[in-house]
C-alpha angles and dihedrals in degrees: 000000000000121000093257100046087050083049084057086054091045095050090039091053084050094051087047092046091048096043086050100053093031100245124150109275093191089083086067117108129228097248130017107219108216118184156205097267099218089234100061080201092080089063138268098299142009135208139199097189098110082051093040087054110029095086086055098050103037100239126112114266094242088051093052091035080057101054091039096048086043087049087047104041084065090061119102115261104021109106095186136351112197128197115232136192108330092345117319114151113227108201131195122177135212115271093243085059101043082054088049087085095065095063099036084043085061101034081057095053120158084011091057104111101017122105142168093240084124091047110151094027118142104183128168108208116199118188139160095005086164124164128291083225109090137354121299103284120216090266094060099043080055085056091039093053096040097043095044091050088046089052088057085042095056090044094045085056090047102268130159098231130188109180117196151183118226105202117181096214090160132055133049108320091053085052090053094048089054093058090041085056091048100042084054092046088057095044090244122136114269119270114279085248089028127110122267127203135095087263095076088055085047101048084038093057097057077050094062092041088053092045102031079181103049090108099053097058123080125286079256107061093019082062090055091046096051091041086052102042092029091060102040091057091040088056092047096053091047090053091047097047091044090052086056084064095051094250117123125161125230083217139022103198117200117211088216092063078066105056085038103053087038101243091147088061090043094050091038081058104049088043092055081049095061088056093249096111125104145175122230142147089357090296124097116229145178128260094224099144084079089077107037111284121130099243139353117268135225115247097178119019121228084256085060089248119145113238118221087249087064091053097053089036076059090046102046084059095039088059088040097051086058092067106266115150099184118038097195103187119187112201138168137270097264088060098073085113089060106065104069093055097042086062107043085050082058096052092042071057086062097235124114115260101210090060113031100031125047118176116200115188119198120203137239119288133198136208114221142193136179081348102297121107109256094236100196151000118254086224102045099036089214124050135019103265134216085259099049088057088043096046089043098054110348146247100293095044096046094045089055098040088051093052098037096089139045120273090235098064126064122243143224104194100189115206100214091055088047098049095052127122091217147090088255081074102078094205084049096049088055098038086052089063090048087054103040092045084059093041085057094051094052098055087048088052082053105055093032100266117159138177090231122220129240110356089358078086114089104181090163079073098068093080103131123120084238091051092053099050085054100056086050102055090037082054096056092056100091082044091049096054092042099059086049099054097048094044096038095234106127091166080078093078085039089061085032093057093043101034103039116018094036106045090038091056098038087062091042095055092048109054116097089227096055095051108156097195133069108240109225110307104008113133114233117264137185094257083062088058109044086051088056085054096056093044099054092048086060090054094050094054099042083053092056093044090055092047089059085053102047091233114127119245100216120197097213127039 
């Protein structure tokens, strides 16, 4: 029985229980959530809903626990339900419907996890929008990796997700890449507030082989050129080497689609609109301390020039214009400054910023190795890049150190821990159960086992203390994606995985009564069977862990 077909007996004994006193079944929700109590001891699942209705009916919360858990103690499946404490209901299932999960885990498949708890959500998800200036740093493959898992995990809730790429592709530092471009096709030091690194010679360099004649017109035109051509191949480089990491955007917005269709004017305007606009010192600014921030900020400067806050004050209603209703913008830990006024330019919009703009901000992370911080790429002179972590311990690995942890927190990720073949190495501890899950299906291929279809499923049977432990952690897992979704912490399926899947199978799989092959000449039995059944439910939802991820779940290692 999985934890949302045991929430529809729940809600059928309450309705019972209401049409039978005469109380008022509208206050009945939808779905009753049940959970893991933290004490197994307390049984396989738990409920609030005699607490969470008492107030609305009128009747204290234990007399209505005890009708509910007498209503519910008559359902199939269910062996005992317990009150606890003021009127918690304390629930353990048969043991032939605790095994249940294990078949409708594998009938699911690929569904099982996903839910439409997000359901109506439209949400826009910005994440890296480095710099078309250099190749992807450390700090934007962590947001890479996070925000791409974060995206599966909306989708996998319901939501309506647009995932897209912010490049600055107009303003200073793409000047200064231009000259940078043209002082290394010359063969001249960079600019004193230029870019360093082979890759400017290199990128230089398909310039050249695209203008053979770039060289030959003035500083002036030679510069355009090089900030055209030498963007355009940055970026496609960034995308490519972004792609290699399984992360592609639905959209690749340019800033200087902005400046050319006149959304600045157009924002400026409906700023000015809202009441928020104001003239001073020749230049025109925000209000936005009317909102919180900690002082206003200049839109157009007194030289006519745009500022970068009137570009992403253009962008915020761009996205919102296309009918996001939450703009959900993950940025790095040099961008605290920007949150209070991000959010005070979405309420001069007029909208509210607790519900249509969410700001996520990831910290910094290190590449280390024998214990020493790895200080810069040998390609981009300055930072650690998307392909230094890759080529150091891969794209699995990476992918899974990067959204291991919270955002919030910064990272060592240490070579050496990442590269070994052990169960010390967390994405090899998980990967492990996706191979060895495979492994086991094969050898049951092999001697003719098979999981049997109908009455050739025994779930009774599935009775051990280890068994047991295994169909409750593989029952948290929809709860599990969910909470992650909903509080952006991907970093929650990776520990589950870990934490709760792995250590639980490989205890399982270890221990002598819970043996899943025949040995030698032991016929097959049904306990054979029923066990297949629960290792193969492991695999598929360690499978579909990983894939939320965007880690791969191989069936060999």
């Amino acid at each position: 029985m999985t934890p949302a077909e045991l929430a529809d007996v729940v809600l059928s004994a309450a309705h019972a229980v209401f049409t039978e006193r005469g109380l008022d079944r509208s206050v009945l929700p939808e779905g009753t959530t049940v959970e893991r109590p933290r004490n197994p001891e307390h049984g396989d699942y738990a409920s609030t809903l005699a607490l969470q209705l008492s107030k609305k009916v009128g009747v204290p919360p234990r007399e209505l626990a005890t009708a509910l858990a007498e209503q519910l103690g008559r359902a199939p499946g269910v062996k005992s339900v317990e009150i606890a404490g003021p009127g918690f209901l304390n629930i353990r299932l048969d043991a032939a419907a605790a095994g249940q999960l294990a078949r409708s885990i594998v009938e699911a498949g690929t569904e099982y996890g996903r839910s439409d708890r997000l359901v109506g959500e439209r949400i826009n998800l910005e994440f890296v929008s480095a710099n078309p200036t250099g190749p992807v740093h450390i700090g934007g493959v962590r947001w890479a990796a996070v925000g791409d898992a974060l995206s599966r995990l909306l989708r996998a809730t319901g939501a309506d997700v647009g995932t897209e790429y912010y490049f600055n592709d107009a303003g200073s530092q793409i000047d200064r890449f231009a000259r940078s471009l043209l002082a290394a096709a010359k063969g001249e030091p960079a600019p004193e507030d230029g870019y360093g690194g082979a890759y400017l010679a290199e990128i230089a360099e398909a310039v050249r082989k695209i203008r053979p004649d770039v060289l030959e017109l003035d500083d002036a035109a030679a510069q355009e050129v090089f900030r055209v051509e030498g963007v355009a191949l940055m970026f496609a480089e960034i995308k490519s080497s972004l792609a290699a990491f399984g992360v592609e955007f639905d959209t690749y917005f340019n800033e200087k689609d902005l400046h050319d269709r006149g959304e600045l004017e157009l924002a400026l305007n409906r700023l000015r609109e809202q009441g928020h606009v104001f003239e001073a010192e020749g230049a025109t600014w925000l209000r936005t301390t009317d909102f919180g921030d900690d002082k206003d900020r200049v839109l157009r400067k007194s030289n006519g020039e745009w500022t970068y806050f009137a570009a992403d004050c253009a962008y915020y209603l761009d996205k919102r214009e296309r009918g996001f209703e939450r703009v959900v913008i993950m940025l790095g830990a040099d961008h605290h400054g920007y949150l209070g006024r991000m959010k005070a330019m979405a309420a001069c919009f007029g909208d509210d910023p607790a519900r249509h703009l969410e700001i996520l901000i990831g910290q910094l992370v290190n590449l280390v190795r024998d214990g020493v911080p790895v200080r810069m790429s040998k390609r981009a002179g300055t930072v650690v890049t998307l392909e230094d972590l890759v080529d150091a311990i891969g794209v699995d690995a990476s992918r899974y150190a990067l959204a291991r942890y919270s955002s919030d927190s910064p990272i060592d990720i240490d070579v050496e821990l990442w590269t070994r073949a052990s169960r010390d190495n967390p994405v090899y501890y998980v990967q492990y159960v996706a191979a060895r899950t495979a492994s086991v299906a094969r050898q049951a291929a092999e001697v003719g086992l098979t999981r049997g279809e109908g009455a050739a499923f025994h779930p009774e049977l599935l009775s051990d203390d280890k068994e047991n432990e295994l169909l409750k952690a593989l029952a948290q897992f929809p709860a599990v994606v969910a909470s992650a979704a909903e509080l952006r912490e991907p970093h929650r399926v990776a520990r589950y995985l870990e934490e709760s899947v792995a250590q639980a199978y490989h205890r399982f799989y270890d221990e002598p009564a819970c043996r899943i092959l025949p040995r030698g000449d032991e016929p097959v039995t049904d306990a054979n069977r029923a066990r297949l059944w629960l290792n193969d439910a492991t695999r598929v939802v360690v499978a579909n862990g990983l894939r939320l991820l965007g880690v791969s779940a191989p069936e060999r290692m």
